[in-house]
OpenMM code with the backbone's topology and positions (N, CA, C; nanometers):
from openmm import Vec3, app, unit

residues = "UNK UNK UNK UNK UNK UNK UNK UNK UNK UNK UNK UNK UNK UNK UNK UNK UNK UNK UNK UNK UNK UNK UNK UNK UNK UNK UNK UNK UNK UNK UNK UNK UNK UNK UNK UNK UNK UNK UNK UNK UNK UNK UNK UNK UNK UNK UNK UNK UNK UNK UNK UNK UNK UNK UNK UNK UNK UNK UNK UNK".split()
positions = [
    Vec3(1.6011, 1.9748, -3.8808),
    Vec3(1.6071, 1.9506, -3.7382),
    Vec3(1.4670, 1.9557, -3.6786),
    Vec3(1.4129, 1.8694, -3.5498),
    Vec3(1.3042, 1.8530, -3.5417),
    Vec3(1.3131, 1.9433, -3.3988),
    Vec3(1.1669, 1.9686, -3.3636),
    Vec3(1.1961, 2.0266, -3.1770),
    Vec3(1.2673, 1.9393, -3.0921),
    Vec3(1.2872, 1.8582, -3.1126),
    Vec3(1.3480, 1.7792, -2.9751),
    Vec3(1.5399, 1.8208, -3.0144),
    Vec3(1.5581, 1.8466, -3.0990),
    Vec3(1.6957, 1.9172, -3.1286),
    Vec3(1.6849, 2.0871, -3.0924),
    Vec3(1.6363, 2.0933, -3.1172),
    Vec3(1.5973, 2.2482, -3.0895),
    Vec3(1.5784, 2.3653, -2.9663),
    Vec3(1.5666, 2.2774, -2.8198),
    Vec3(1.5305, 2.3085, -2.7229),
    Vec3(1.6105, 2.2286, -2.5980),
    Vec3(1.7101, 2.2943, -2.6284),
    Vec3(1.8046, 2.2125, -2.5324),
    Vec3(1.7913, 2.2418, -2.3838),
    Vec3(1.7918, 2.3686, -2.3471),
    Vec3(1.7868, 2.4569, -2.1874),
    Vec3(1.6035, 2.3705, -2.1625),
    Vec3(1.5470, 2.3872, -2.2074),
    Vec3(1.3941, 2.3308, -2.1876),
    Vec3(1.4392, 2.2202, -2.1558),
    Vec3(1.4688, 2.0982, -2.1828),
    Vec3(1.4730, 1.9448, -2.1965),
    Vec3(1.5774, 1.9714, -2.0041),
    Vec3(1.7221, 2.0396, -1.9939),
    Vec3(1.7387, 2.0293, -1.9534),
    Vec3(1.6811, 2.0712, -1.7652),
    Vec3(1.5748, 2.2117, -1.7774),
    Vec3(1.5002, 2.2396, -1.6933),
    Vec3(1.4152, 2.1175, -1.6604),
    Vec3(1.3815, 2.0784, -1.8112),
    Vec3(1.2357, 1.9487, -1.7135),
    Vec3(1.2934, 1.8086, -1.6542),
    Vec3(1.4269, 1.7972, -1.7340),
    Vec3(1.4924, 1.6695, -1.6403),
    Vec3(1.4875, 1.6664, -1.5171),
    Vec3(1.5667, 1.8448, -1.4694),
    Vec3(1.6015, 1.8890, -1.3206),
    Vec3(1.4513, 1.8715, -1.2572),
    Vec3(1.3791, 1.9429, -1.2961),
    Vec3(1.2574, 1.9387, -1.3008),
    Vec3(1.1498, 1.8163, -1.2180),
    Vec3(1.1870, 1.7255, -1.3064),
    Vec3(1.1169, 1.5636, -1.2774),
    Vec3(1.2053, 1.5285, -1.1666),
    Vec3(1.3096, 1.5355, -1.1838),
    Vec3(1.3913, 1.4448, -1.1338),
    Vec3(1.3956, 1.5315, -0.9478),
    Vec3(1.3791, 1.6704, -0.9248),
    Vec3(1.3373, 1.6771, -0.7809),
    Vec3(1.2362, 1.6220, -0.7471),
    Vec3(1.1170, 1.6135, -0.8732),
    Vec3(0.9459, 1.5966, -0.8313),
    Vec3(1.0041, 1.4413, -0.7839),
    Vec3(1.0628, 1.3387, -0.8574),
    Vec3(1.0842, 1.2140, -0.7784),
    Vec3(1.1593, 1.2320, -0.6792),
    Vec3(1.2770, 1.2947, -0.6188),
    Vec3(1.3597, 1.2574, -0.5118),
    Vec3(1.2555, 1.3162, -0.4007),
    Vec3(1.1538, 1.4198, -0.4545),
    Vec3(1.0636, 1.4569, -0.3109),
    Vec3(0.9444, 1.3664, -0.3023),
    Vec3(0.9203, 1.3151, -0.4038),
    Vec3(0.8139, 1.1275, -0.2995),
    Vec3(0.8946, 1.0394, -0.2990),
    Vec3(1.0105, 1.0201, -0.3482),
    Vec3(1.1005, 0.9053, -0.2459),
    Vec3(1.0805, 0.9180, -0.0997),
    Vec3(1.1378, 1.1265, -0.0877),
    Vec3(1.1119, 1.0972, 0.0871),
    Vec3(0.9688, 1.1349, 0.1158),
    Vec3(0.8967, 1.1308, 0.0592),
    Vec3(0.7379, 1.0931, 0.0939),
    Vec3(0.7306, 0.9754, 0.1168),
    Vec3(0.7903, 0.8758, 0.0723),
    Vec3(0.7561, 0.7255, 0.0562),
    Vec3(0.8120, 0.7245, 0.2134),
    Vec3(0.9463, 0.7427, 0.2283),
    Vec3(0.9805, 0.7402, 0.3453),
    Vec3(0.9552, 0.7431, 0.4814),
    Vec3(0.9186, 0.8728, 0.5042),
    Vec3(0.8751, 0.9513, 0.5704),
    Vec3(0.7201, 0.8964, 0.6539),
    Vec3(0.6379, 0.8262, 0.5548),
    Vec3(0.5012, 0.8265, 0.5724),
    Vec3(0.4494, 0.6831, 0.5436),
    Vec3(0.6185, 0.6033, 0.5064),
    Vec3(0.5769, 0.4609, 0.5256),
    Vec3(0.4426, 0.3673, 0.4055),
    Vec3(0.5005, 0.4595, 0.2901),
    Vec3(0.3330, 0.4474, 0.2151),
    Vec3(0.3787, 0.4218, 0.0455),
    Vec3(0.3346, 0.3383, -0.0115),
    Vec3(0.3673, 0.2998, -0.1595),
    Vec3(0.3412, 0.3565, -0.2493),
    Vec3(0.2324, 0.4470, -0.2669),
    Vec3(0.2152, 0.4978, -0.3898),
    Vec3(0.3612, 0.5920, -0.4188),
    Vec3(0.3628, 0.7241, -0.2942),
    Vec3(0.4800, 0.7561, -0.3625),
    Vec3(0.6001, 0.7105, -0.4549),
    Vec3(0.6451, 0.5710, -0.4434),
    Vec3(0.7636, 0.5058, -0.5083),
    Vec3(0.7335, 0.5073, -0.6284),
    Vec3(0.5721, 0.4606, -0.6904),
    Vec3(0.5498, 0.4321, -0.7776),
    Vec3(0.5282, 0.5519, -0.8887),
    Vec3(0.5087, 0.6811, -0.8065),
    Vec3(0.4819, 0.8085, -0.8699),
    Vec3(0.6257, 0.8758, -0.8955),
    Vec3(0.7258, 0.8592, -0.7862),
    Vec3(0.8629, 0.8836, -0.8334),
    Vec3(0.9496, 0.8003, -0.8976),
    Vec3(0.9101, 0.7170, -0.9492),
    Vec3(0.9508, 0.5619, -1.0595),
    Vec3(0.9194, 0.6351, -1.1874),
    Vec3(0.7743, 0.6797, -1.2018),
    Vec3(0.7100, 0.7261, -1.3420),
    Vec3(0.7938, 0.8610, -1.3572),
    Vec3(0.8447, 0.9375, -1.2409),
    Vec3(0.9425, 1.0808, -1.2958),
    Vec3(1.0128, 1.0697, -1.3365),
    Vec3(1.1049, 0.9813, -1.2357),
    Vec3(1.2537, 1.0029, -1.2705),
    Vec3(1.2373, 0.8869, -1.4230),
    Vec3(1.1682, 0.8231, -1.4851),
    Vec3(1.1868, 0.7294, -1.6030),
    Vec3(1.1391, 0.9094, -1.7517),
    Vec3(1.0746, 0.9744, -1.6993),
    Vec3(1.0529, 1.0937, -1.7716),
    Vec3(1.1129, 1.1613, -1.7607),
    Vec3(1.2256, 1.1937, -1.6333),
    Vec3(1.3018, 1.2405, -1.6620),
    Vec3(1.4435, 1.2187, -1.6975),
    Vec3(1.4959, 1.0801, -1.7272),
    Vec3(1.5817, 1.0185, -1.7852),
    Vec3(1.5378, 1.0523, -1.9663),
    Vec3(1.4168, 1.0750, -1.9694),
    Vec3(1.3831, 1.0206, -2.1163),
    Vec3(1.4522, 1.2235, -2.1358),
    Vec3(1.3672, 1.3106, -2.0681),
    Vec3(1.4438, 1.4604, -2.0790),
    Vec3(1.5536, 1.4756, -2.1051),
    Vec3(1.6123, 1.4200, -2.0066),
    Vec3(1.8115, 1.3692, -2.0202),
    Vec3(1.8291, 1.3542, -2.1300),
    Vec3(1.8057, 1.2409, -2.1864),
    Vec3(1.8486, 1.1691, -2.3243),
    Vec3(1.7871, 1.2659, -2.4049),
    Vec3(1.7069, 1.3549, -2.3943),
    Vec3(1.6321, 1.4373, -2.5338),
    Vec3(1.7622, 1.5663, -2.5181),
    Vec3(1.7990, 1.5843, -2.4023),
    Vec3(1.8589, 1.7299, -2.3483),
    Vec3(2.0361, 1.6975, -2.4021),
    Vec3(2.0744, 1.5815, -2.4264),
    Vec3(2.1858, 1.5059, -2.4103),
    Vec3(2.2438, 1.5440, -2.6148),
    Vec3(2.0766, 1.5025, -2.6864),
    Vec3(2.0820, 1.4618, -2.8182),
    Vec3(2.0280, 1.6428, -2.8683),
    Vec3(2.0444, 1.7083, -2.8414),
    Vec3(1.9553, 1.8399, -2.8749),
    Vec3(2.0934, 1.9079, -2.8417),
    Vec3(2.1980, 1.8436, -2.7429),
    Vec3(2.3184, 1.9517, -2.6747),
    Vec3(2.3720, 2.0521, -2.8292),
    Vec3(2.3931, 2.1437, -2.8217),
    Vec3(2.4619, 2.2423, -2.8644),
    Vec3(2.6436, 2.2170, -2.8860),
] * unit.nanometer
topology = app.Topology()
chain = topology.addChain("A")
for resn in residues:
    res = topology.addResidue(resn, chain)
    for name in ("N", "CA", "C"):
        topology.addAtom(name, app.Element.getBySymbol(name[0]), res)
């Protein structure tokens, strides 16, 4: 078994993890009318989908 099987509660913290860091510059994007945010919460939540799928394949 490799680490990515091994560390299931981890994978699932950094999904939760990423995945607030994007829903809080969505409403940055919002809020302030401004693009980079989208593009910085695009790159999370795609890292934290990839967490998901590691947290999903590691489940217990």
């Amino acid at each position: 078994m490799g680490w990515i099987r091994r560390y299931y509660y981890i994978w699932v913290v950094l999904a939760a993890v990423f995945t607030a860091a994007g829903a809080t510059h969505i409403a940055l994007a919002i809020t302030y009318s401004e693009l980079w945010p989208v593009w910085v919460a695009l790159a999370q939540l795609i890292v934290a989908g990839g967490c998901a799928r590691a947290a999903v394949r590691a489940r217990p």
